[in-house]
C-alpha positions as CSV (number, residue, x, y, z in Angstrom):
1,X,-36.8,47.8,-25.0
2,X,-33.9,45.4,-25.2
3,X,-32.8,43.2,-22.7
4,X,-30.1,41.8,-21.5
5,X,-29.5,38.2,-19.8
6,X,-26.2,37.7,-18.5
7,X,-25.3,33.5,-17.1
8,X,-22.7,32.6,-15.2
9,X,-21.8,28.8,-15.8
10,X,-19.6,26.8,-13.8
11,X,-18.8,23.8,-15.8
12,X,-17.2,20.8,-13.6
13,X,-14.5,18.7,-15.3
14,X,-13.6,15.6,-14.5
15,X,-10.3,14.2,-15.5
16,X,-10.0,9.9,-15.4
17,X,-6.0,10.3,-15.4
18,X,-3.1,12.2,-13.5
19,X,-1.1,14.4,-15.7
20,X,-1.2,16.9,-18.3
21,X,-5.2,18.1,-19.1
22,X,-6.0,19.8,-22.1
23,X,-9.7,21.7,-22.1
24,X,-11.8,20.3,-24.3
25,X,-13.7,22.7,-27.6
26,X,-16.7,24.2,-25.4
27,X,-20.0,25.3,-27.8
28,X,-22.0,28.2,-26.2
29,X,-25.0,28.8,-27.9
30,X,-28.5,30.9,-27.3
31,X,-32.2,29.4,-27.4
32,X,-35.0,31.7,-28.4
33,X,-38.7,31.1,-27.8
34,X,-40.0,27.9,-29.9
35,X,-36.6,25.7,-29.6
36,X,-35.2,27.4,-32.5
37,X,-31.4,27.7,-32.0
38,X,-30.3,31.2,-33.2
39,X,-26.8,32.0,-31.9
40,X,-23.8,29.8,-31.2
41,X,-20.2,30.5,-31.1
42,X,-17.3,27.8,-30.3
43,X,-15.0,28.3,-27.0
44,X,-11.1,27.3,-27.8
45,X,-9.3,27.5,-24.1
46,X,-5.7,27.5,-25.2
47,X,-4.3,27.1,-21.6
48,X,-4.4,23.4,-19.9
49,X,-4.2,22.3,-16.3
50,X,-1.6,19.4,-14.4
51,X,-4.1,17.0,-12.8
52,X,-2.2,16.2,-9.1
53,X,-2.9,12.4,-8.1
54,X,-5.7,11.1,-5.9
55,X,-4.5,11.1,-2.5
56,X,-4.3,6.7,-1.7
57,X,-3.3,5.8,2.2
58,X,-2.2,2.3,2.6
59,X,-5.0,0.4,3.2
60,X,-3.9,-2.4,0.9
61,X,-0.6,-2.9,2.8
62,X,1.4,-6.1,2.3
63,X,3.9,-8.2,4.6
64,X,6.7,-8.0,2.0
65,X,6.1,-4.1,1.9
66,X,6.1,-3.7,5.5
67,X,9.0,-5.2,6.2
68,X,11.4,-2.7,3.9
69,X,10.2,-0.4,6.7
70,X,10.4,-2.0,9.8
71,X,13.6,-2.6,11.9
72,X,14.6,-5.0,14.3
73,X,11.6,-5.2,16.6
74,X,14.5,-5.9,19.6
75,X,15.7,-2.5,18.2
76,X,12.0,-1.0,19.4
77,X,11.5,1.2,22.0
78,X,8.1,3.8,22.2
79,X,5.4,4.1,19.7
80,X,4.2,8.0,20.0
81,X,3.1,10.9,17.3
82,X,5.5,12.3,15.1
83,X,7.2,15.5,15.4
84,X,7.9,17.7,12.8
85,X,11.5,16.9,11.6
86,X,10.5,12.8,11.6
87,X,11.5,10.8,8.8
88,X,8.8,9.2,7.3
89,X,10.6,6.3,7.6
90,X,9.9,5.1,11.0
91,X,5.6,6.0,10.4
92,X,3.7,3.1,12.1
93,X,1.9,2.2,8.3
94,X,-0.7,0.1,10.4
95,X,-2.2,2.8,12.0
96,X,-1.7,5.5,9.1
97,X,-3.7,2.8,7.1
98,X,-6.6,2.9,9.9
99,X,-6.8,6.0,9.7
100,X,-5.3,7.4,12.9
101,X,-2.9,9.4,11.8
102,X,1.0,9.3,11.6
103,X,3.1,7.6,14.2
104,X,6.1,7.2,14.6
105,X,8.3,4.3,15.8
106,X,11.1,5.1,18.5
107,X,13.9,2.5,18.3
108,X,17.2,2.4,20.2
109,X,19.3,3.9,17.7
110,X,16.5,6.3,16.1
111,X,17.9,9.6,15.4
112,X,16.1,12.7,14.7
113,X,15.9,14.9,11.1
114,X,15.1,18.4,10.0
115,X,11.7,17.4,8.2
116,X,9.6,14.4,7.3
117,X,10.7,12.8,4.0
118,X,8.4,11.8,1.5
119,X,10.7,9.3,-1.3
120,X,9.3,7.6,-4.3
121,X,12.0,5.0,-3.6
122,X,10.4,4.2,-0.4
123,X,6.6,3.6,-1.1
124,X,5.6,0.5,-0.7
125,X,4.2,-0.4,-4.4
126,X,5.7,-1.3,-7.9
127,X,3.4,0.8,-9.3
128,X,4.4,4.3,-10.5
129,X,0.7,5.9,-9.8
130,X,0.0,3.9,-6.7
131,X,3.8,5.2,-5.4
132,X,2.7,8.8,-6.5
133,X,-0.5,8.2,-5.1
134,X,0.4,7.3,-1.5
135,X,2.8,10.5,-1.9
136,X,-0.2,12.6,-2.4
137,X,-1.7,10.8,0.7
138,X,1.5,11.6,2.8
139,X,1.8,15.3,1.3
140,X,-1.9,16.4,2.3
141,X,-1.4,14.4,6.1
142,X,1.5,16.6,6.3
143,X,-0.1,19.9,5.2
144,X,-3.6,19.0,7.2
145,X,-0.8,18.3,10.8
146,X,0.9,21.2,9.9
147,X,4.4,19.6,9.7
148,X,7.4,20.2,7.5
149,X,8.1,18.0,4.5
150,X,10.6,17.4,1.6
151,X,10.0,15.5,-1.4
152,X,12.0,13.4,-3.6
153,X,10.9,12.0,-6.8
154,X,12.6,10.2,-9.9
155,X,13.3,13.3,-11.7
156,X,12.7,16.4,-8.9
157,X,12.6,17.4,-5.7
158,X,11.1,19.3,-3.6
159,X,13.3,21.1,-0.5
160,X,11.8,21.2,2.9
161,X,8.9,23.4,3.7
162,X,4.7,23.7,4.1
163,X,1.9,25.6,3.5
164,X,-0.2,26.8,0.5
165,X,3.0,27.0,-1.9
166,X,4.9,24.0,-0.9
167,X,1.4,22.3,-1.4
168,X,1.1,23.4,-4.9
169,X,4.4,22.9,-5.8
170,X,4.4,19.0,-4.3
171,X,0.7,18.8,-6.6
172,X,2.7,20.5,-9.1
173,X,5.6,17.4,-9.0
174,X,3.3,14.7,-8.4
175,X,1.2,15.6,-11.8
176,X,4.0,16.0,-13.8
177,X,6.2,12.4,-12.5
């Protein structure tokens, strides 16, 4: 009577870096009674995976940062949630940072847009993966408030939309910048 044992192994990886991941050689191999090893076989996964960013929110935030965002205070009107079609622009970072969500400062001459824009030019770091990380950050408060967003990045873009696809596409970007 033979019999049959079938395994099903989930095997967690854990990539240390944004970008391109290539799977590593995976042994699979049988023990029999008496720890003697009597079958093994090597695993080669030809296909990788793009490793999106960790989301960062802007906890870190610094004077000099803030102010490429802020306009004339005399210019300041309201401070209320944002709408979809907001320009990220105008986000109150101080309470995005806290953790309260996304609001938006209403000045006198504030004007409304189509969707919220998410630009690398605009994130407040020198850093290329703290800039794509606070993307990631923006992209997922976006997607989680159900809001329309567009993307712009050194080398792509990424037009206005949301939902699963535009989600995977912005992961997409943001591993591959």
């Amino acid at each position: 009577h033979v019999h049959q044992f079938k395994h099903k192994v989930e095997i967690p990886f854990y990539p240390e870096h944004r970008g391109r991941f290539d799977y590593p050689i995976i042994q699979i191999y049988s023990i029999y009674p008496f720890g003697l090893v009597r079958a093994w076989t090597y695993f080669y996964h030809k296909h990788m995976a793009w490793i999106a960013p960790k989301p960062k929110t802007l906890l870190n935030e610094q004077p000099q940062d803030q102010q490429n965002f802020e306009q004339d205070m005399d210019e300041f009107r309201e401070l209320r949630n944002y709408q979809v079609g907001e320009s990220l622009q105008a986000v109150s970072w101080k309470q995005f940072a806290r953790g309260q969500g996304l609001y938006v400062k209403v000045f006198e001459q504030y004007q409304n847009e189509h969707s919220i824009t998410i630009d690398y030019a605009q994130m407040p770091s020198q850093s290329h993966e703290e800039k794509l990380e606070y993307m990631m950050a923006l992209v997922e408060q976006c997607e989680q408030q159900q809001c329309a967003y567009c993307m712009y990045l050194p080398q792509a873009e990424l037009a206005q939309g949301m939902g699963e696809v535009q989600l995977r596409q912005a992961k997409l970007l943001l591993a591959q910048a």
